[in-house]
LOPA-340138 format. One line per 10 residues: their letters; for each residue x, y, z of C-alpha. Coordinates in steps of 0.5 Angstrom, whole numbers, plus 500, padded with zeros to 3 digits. Example, Ala and Ser with C-alpha at 12.3 -4.5 7.8 and 13.67 -1.06 7.14 Angstrom:
<rs>
as = 525:491:516; 527:498:514;
</rs>
This chain:
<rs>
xxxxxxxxxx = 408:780:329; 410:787:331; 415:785:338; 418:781:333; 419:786:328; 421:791:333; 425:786:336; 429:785:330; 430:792:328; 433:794:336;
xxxxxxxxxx = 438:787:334; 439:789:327; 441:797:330; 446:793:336; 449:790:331; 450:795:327; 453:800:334; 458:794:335; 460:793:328; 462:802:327;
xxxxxxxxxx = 465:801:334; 469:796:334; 471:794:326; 471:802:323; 472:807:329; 475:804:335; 482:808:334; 478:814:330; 473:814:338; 478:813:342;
xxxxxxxxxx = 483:819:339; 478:823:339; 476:823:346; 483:823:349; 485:829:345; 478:833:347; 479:830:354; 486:832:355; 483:839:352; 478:841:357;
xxxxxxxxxx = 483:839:362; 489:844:360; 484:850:359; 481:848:366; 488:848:369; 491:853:365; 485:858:367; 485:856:375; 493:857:374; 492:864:371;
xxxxxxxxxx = 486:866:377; 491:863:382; 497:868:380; 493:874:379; 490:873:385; 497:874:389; 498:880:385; 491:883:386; 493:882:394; 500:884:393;
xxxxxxxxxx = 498:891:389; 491:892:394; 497:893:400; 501:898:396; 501:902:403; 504:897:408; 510:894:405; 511:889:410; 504:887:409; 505:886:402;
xxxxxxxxxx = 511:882:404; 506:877:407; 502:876:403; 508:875:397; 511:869:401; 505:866:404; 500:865:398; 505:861:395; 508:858:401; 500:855:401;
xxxxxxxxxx = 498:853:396; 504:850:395; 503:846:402; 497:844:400; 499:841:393; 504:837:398; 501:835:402; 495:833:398; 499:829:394; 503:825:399;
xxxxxxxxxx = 496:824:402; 491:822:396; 498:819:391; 504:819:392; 505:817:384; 503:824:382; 510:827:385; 515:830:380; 515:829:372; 512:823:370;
xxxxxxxxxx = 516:822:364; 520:817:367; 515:813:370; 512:814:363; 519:812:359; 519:806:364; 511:803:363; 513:804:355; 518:798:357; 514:794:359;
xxxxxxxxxx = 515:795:366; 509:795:372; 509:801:375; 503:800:382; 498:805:383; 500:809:378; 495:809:372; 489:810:376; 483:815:379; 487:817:384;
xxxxxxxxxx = 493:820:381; 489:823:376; 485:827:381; 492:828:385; 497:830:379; 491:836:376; 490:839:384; 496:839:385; 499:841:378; 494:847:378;
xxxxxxxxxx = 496:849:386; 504:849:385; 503:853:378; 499:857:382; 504:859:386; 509:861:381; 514:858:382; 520:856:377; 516:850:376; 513:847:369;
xxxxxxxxxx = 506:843:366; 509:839:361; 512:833:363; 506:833:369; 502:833:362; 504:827:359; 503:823:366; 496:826:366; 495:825:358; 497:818:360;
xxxxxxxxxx = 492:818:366; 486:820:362; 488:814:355; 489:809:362; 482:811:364; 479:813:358; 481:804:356; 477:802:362; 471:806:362; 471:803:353;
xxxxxxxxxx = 472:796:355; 467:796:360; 462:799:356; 463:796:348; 469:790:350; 472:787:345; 479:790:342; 479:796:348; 481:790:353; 488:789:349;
xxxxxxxxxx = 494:790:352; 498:792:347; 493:797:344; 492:800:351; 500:801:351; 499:804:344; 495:809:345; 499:811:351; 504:813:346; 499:818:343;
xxxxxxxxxx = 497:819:349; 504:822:352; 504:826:344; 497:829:347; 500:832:353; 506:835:349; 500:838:344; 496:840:348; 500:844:354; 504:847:349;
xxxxxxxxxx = 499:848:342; 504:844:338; 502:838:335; 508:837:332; 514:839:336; 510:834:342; 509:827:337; 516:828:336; 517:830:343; 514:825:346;
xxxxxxxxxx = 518:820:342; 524:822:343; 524:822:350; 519:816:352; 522:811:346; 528:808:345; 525:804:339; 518:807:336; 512:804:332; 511:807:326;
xxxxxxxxxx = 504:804:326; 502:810:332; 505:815:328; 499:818:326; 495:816:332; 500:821:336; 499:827:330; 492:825:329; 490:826:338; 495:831:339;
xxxxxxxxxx = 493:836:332; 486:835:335; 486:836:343; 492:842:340; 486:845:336; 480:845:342; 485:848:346; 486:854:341; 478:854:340; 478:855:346;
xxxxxxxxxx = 482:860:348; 477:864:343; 471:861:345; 472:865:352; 475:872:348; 482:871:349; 484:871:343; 481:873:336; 482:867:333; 487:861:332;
xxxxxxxxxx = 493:864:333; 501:862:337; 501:862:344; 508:866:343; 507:870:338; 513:873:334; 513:879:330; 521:877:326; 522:880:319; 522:875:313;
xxxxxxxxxx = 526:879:308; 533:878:312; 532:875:319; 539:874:321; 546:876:317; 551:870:316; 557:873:320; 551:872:326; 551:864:325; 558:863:330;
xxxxxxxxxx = 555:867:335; 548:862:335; 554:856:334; 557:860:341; 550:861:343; 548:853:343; 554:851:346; 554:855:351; 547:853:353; 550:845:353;
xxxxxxxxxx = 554:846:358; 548:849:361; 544:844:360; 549:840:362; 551:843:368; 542:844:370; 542:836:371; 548:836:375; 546:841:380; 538:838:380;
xxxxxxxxxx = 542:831:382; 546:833:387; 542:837:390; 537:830:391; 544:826:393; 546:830:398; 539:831:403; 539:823:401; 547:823:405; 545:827:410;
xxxxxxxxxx = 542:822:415; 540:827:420; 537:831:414; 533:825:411; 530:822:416; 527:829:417; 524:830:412; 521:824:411; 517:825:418; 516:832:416;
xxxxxxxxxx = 514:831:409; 511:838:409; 518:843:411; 522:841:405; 517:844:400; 515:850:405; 522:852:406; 525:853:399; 518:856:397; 519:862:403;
xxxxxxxxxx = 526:862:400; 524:864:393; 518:868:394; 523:872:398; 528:873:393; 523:875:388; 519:880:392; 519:886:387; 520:891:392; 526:887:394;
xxxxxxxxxx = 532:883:390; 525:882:385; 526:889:382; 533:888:379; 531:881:376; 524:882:374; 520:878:379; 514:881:379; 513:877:372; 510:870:371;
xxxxxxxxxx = 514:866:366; 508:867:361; 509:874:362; 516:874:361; 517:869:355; 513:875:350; 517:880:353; 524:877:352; 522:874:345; 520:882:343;
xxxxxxxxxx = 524:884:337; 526:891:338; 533:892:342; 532:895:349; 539:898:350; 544:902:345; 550:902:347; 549:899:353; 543:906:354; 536:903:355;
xxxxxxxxxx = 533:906:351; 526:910:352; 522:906:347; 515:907:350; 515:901:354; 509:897:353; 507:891:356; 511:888:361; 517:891:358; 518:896:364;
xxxxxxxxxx = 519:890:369; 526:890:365; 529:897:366; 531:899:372; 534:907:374; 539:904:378; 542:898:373; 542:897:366; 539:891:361; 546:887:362;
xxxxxxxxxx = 545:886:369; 538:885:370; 539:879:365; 544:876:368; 541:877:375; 535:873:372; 538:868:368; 543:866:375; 538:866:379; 533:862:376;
xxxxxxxxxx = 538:857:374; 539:855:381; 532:856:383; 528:852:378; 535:847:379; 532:846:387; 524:847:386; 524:842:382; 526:837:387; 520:839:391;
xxxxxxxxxx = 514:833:392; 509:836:388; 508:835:381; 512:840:377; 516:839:370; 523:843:368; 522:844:361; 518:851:362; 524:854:366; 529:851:363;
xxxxxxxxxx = 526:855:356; 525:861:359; 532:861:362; 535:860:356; 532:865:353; 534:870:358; 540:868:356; 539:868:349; 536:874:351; 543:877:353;
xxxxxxxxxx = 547:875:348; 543:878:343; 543:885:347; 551:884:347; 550:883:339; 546:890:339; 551:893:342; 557:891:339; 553:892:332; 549:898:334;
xxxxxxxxxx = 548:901:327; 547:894:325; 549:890:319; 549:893:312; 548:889:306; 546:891:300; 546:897:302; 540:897:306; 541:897:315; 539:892:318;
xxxxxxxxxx = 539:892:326; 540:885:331; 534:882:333; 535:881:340; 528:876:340; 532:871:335; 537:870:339; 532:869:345; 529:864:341; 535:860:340;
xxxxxxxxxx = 537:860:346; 531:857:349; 530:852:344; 538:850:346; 538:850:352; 531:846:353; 534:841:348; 540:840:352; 536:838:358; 533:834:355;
xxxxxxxxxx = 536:831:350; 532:832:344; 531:836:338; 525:836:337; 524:843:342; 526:847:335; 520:845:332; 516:846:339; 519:853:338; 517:854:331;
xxxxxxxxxx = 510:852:333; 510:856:340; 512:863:336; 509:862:330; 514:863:325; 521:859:322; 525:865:320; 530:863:325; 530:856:322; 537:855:320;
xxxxxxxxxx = 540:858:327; 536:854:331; 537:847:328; 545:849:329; 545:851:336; 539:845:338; 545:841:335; 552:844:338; 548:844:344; 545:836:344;
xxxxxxxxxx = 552:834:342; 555:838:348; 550:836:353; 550:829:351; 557:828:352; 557:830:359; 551:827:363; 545:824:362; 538:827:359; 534:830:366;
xxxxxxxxxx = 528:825:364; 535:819:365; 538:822:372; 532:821:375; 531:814:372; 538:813:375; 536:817:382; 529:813:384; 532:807:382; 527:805:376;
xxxxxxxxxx = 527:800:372; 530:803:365; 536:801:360; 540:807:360; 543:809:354; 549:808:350; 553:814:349; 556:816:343; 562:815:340; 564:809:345;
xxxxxxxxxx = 567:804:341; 569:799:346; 561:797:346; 563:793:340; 569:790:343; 565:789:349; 562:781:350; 556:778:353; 561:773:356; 565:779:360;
xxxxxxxxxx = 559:782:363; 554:775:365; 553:772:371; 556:765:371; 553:762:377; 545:760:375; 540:758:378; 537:752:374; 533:745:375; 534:739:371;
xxxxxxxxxx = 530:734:368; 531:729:374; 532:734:380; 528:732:386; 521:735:390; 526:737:395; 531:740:390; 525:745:389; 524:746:395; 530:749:396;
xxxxxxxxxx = 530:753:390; 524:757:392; 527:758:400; 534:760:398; 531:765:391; 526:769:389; 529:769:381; 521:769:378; 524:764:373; 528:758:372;
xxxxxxxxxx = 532:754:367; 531:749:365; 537:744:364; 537:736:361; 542:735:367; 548:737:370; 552:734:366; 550:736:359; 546:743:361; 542:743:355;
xxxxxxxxxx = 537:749:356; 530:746:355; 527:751:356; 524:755:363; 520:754:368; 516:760:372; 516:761:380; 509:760:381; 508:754:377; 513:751:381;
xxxxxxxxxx = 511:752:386; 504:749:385; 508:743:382; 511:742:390; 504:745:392; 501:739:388; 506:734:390; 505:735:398; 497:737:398; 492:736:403;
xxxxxxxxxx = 489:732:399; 494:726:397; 496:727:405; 489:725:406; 488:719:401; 494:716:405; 491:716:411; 485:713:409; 489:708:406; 493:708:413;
xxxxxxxxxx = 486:707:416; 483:701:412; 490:698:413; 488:699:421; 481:698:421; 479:704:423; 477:710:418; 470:712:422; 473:720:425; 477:722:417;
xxxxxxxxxx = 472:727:413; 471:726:406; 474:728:400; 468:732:398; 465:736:405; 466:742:407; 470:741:411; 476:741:405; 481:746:406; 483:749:399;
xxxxxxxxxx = 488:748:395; 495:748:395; 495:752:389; 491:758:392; 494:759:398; 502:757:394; 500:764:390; 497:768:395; 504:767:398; 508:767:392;
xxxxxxxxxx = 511:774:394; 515:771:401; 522:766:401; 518:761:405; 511:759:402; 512:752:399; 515:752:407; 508:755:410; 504:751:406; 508:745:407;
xxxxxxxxxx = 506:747:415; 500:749:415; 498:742:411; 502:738:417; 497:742:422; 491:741:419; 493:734:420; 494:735:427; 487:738:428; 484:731:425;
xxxxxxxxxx = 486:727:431; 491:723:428; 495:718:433; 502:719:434; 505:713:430; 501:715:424; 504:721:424; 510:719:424; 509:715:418; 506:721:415;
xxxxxxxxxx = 512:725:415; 516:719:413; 512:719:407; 512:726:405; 520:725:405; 519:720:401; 515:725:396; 520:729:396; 525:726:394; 521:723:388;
xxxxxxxxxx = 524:725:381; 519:733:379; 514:731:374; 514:736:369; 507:734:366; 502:738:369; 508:744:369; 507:750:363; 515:751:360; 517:757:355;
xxxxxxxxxx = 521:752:350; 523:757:348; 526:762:352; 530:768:349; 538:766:348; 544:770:347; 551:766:344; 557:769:347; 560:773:343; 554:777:342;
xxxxxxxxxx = 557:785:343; 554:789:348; 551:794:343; 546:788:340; 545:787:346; 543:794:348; 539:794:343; 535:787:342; 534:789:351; 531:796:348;
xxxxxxxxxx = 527:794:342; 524:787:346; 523:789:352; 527:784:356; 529:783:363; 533:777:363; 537:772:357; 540:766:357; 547:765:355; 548:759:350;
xxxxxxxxxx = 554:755:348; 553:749:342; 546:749:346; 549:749:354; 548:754:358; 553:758:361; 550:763:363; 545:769:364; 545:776:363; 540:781:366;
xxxxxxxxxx = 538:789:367; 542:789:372; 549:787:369; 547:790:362; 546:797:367; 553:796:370; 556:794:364; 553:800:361; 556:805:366; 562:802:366;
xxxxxxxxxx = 562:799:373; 563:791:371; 567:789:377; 562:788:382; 562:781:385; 558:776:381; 560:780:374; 567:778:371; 572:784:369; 572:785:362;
xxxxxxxxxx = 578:781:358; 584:786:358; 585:784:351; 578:785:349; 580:791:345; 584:787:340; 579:780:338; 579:778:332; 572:780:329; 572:774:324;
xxxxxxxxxx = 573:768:327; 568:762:326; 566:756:328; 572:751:328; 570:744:325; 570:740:332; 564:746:334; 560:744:329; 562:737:329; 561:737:338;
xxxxxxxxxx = 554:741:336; 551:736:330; 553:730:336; 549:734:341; 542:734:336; 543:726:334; 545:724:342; 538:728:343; 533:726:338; 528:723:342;
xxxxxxxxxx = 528:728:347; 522:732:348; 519:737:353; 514:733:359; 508:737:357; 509:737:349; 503:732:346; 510:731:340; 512:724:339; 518:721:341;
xxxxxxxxxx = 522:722:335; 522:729:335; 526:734:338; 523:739:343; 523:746:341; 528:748:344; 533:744:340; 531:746:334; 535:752:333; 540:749:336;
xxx = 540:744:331; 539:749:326; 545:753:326;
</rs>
């Protein structure tokens, strides 16, 4: 009595475990651990990447005697740690190079992207991403942050599903919570828990789920207050506070007659951010072009990163070119002193304020303010423009902020200047904030980059205060419009740059998007089978194609779109048809026919090769795999002793089969695969493409097939290169269709015809009854 009144309590608690886990708290679990995970990671990295440049400076400052020591030392411990973060990388998963947003933007779409999402990339984006930021280079986390944030919620799915099972197996599950995953790496990274949601869905969403919403508020709140908790719990701060904080007056913060200086400030910055983009693609073009350069690099994967780190090491050492553009200064240090409200010149006089902090790294005897930030700002630019094209794990965004507020910096200190006694109002003075314009400059020229707004919220949280609300919302704005206008967000070049499958976006203000057809941009010429299309018509499609999908037509007369048919199922139809165990059972039926059947093996022996079916999918992904089963089937023949006059009634026979009608019976068909009508604009098109996640559409007239649309020509049309061969030009009178037209009465008197003449057609694998129609035809028939 006691084992069974033990036995029921262990059942009754198990019971209880999986009904908490999996029906109450499998979101609430989950969220929980990614933003506590993602916590501990940023802290351990933020305090390796912290170690590793105080270390420079300690071996910098402990060879203060000999300057050609220090200069040794200044270059060679970035150029080794940024060695080994490429070289680790390249080694243990090349996936881990660059940002991760790009990738991340695609894997959102739907696409699979290899070896992408697994240990191996966890553990080469955090070493790596730890040593290139130790380094000191003019290289960003956030972007890197997002991948592994992604990578943790990718990793933190299987372990769960192993574990409890049940939901955590969805795939549409796991794909939402890699949408709160990429808001955590953004909240986590920069302690902002709103500026990342908004962030992250700005630059990973073309459409986003509102169901996620508080999935990706909820994980970044919590992962940004562990980090923060942390911070305390390790004595580097007293409490809770920002990781730039500022100290700005609330009464009067800025004066009206400074609003066209922040609008100039914004727009300057969106041709910055513009100009940062180009560069950044230009420079990868160019070494790509350069055969003899290419081939270098790609034996000597390691020269690349080396060389560009030896020439910025060099151009920041302090007793160097670094005096005259603070180089001694990591990007930390340089953030709070370029957000520092007080003016640090008067009149073009730096000013003798007790100098605290790293302040002093900006006053120079021999040159003043103006120059030294104007040094700074051109020379990161370019710099963080050629790091960020190295193949170690880096970001933009953290350089691109900090040159914009160094140049935010400078037009606040011009403003200073040309205001020295600041501005009067109400009879009290008030004197420029020069830190403002910094943070207005940062959040412009980060958002320019990247195409966002949200990077104003990212500097509210990162500071602590709003009093500059109004300003940066204008400048952010004027900056997005200016940049957008001109390239491509960053996130998007590299897309375009590594050839990823993504849907670009529609620029703004083009209203040919709306005149453009799918019928100018189709693909006219499809590949398709039809319901009396032969074995060999089949073999021919699977040798001469590699389409994943076919369609599936009446005949070739009518084109009726039935429905479609992948690649693998036909294969296993032809596989099927041409098996080793009807080759078989023909020749037992040839040997009874003769007498002798003693030498054949049995059906049902070891002996048995495996099915078609197997070996066609293990060949799926070559041009000839029907053909190598169809030879590997003929030699296996061979190898039973056969004679000759056998075989040769063998290969009449396999002719015969192959000009046989295909029996769709044992085949799985889409009957309803997604359909577009000729008339359908460019930009629905877009946007069902965008918000369905498709790859390809069938282009139907009154329920023919005319045509198919794919990423292909939808990208071309997009960025206007529609003459390519294989897609038509669009109509020169495009432009000036009449939107209204309807269908005529013939149309629906032709499209009424085609239901009724196809009543009692139906789809082989449909269990319907003769009289109804397939579902193919039933929206046709609906219209």
């Amino acid at each position: 009595f006691l084992l069974d009144t033990g036995v029921s309590l262990s059942l009754c608690a198990s019971r209880c475990q999986k009904f908490l886990i999996s029906r109450v708290g499998e979101d609430w679990i989950f969220l929980i651990l990614l933003g506590l995970l993602m916590a501990l990671v940023s802290w351990v990295m933020d305090y390796a990447i912290a170690f590793c440049q105080e270390a420079q400076k300690w071996m910098y400052g402990g060879l203060d005697s000999n300057l050609l020591l220090q200069y040794i030392a200044w270059i060679s411990y970035p150029v080794v740690l940024i060695t080994f973060s490429a070289g680790f990388t390249q080694i243990l998963a090349p996936q881990a190079v660059g940002s991760g947003i790009p990738e991340m933007k695609t894997i959102l779409r739907g696409v699979v992207l290899k070896e992408y999402l697994t240990f191996k990339t966890f553990v080469a984006k955090v070493i790596g991403l730890t040593c290139a930021l130790g380094s000191g280079m003019p290289l960003g986390k956030e972007g890197p942050f997002v991948h592994v944030a992604s990578l943790c919620a990718a990793l933190l799915s299987k372990f769960m599903a192993a574990v409890f099972g049940g939901i955590y197996k969805n795939e549409l599950r796991n794909t939402e919570m890699l949408s709160a995953a990429c808001a955590v790496g953004v909240g986590c990274c920069f302690a902002a828990p709103i500026g990342g949601v908004l962030f992250s869905i700005e630059v990973t969403s073309t459409f986003f789920a509102v169901r996620n919403y508080w999935r990706g508020f909820f994980a970044a709140t919590f992962s940004a207050f562990i980090f923060r908790v942390l911070a305390v719990w390790n004595q580097e701060e007293e409490t809770i506070t920002a990781l730039f904080k500022t100290r700005f007056r609330l009464d009067f913060p800025f004066d009206l007659q400074e609003l066209p200086a922040f609008a100039i400030l914004g727009i300057a910055c969106g041709f910055g951010g513009a100009l940062f983009v180009y560069l950044n693609r230009l420079i990868v073009e160019c070494m790509r072009k350069q055969k003899t350069i290419n081939k270098f690099l790609l034996r000597k994967r390691l020269v690349y990163p080396a060389l560009v780190t030896l020439l910025i090491s060099t151009l920041t050492f302090p007793p160097g070119f670094g005096q005259f553009m603070a180089g001694q200064l990591t990007q930390h240090e340089s953030l709070v002193a370029l957000f520092d409200n007080r003016t640090w010149c008067r009149q073009g006089v730096a000013e003798e304020f007790d100098y605290i902090s790293h302040h002093h790294a900006w006053k120079h005897p021999q040159v003043n303010v103006f120059i030294t930030l104007i040094l700074f700002t051109v020379m990161k630019f370019w710099m963080s423009a050629v790091a960020t094209t190295m193949p170690v794990p880096c970001g933009a965004f953290m350089p691109v902020f900090l040159i914009g507020a160094a140049f935010g910096r400078l037009v606040g200190e011009i403003m200073a200047t040309m205001f020295p006694d600041g501005i009067h109002a109400a009879g009290s003075v008030y004197p420029i904030v020069p830190g403002g314009y910094a943070v207005v400059g940062a959040a412009a020229l980060s958002g320019a980059v990247t195409h966002t707004v949200s990077t104003a919220v990212i500097v509210f949280e990162l500071t602590g205060q709003i009093s500059h609300i109004l300003p940066v919302m204008i400048a952010v704005i004027l900056a997005n419009a200016v940049a957008q206008a001109l390239q491509p967000s960053l996130y998007d070049s590299i897309i375009r740059i590594k050839k990823l499958p993504y849907l670009p976006e529609l620029g703004m203000g083009h209203h040919e998007k709306y005149n453009i057809r799918v019928e100018d941009i189709m693909v006219r010429d499809v590949r398709y089978i039809t319901l009396n299309s032969s074995y060999r018509d089949l073999q021919e499609m699977l040798m001469t194609g590699q389409l994943k999908t076919l369609a599936l037509v009446e005949s070739r007369d009518s084109m009726i779109l039935l429905g479609s048919i992948e690649r693998l199922q036909l294969q296993s139809l032809l596989s099927l048809q041409l098996s080793r165990q009807r080759r078989l059972e023909y020749l037992r039926q040839l040997a009874q026919d003769n007498g002798t059947h003693d030498h054949l093996p049995s059906l049902t022996s070891d002996s048995t090769p495996s099915s078609p079916c197997t070996h066609t999918h293990l060949n799926s992904s070559t041009n000839s795999s029907a053909h190598l089963t169809y030879e590997m089937s003929f030699l296996w023949i061979q190898s039973l002793e056969v004679p000759v006059s056998s075989l040769m009634q063998i290969t009449e026979w396999e002719e015969q089969q192959l000009d046989e009608p295909v029996d769709f019976k044992n085949c799985k068909i889409d009957p309803a695969p997604f359909q577009l009508v000729e008339q359908t604009s460019l930009h629905k098109t877009h946007t069902i493409f965008s918000l369905l996640g498709l790859d390809h559409a069938y282009v139907t007239s009154m329920g023919r097939l005319v045509g198919v649309v794919s990423l292909k020509e939808l990208r071309k049309a997009i960025e206007g290169s529609v003459t390519v061969t294989g897609v038509k030009v669009r109509p020169p009178l495009a432009s000036f269709r009449d939107s209204g037209n309807t269908t005529n009465v013939s149309e629906v008197t032709e499209l009424h015809k085609l239901c009724i003449r196809h009543r009692g057609l139906s789809l082989p694998r449909e269990p319907n009854p003769p009289n109804s129609p397939p579902a193919g035809l039933h929206k046709e028939c609906q219209v």
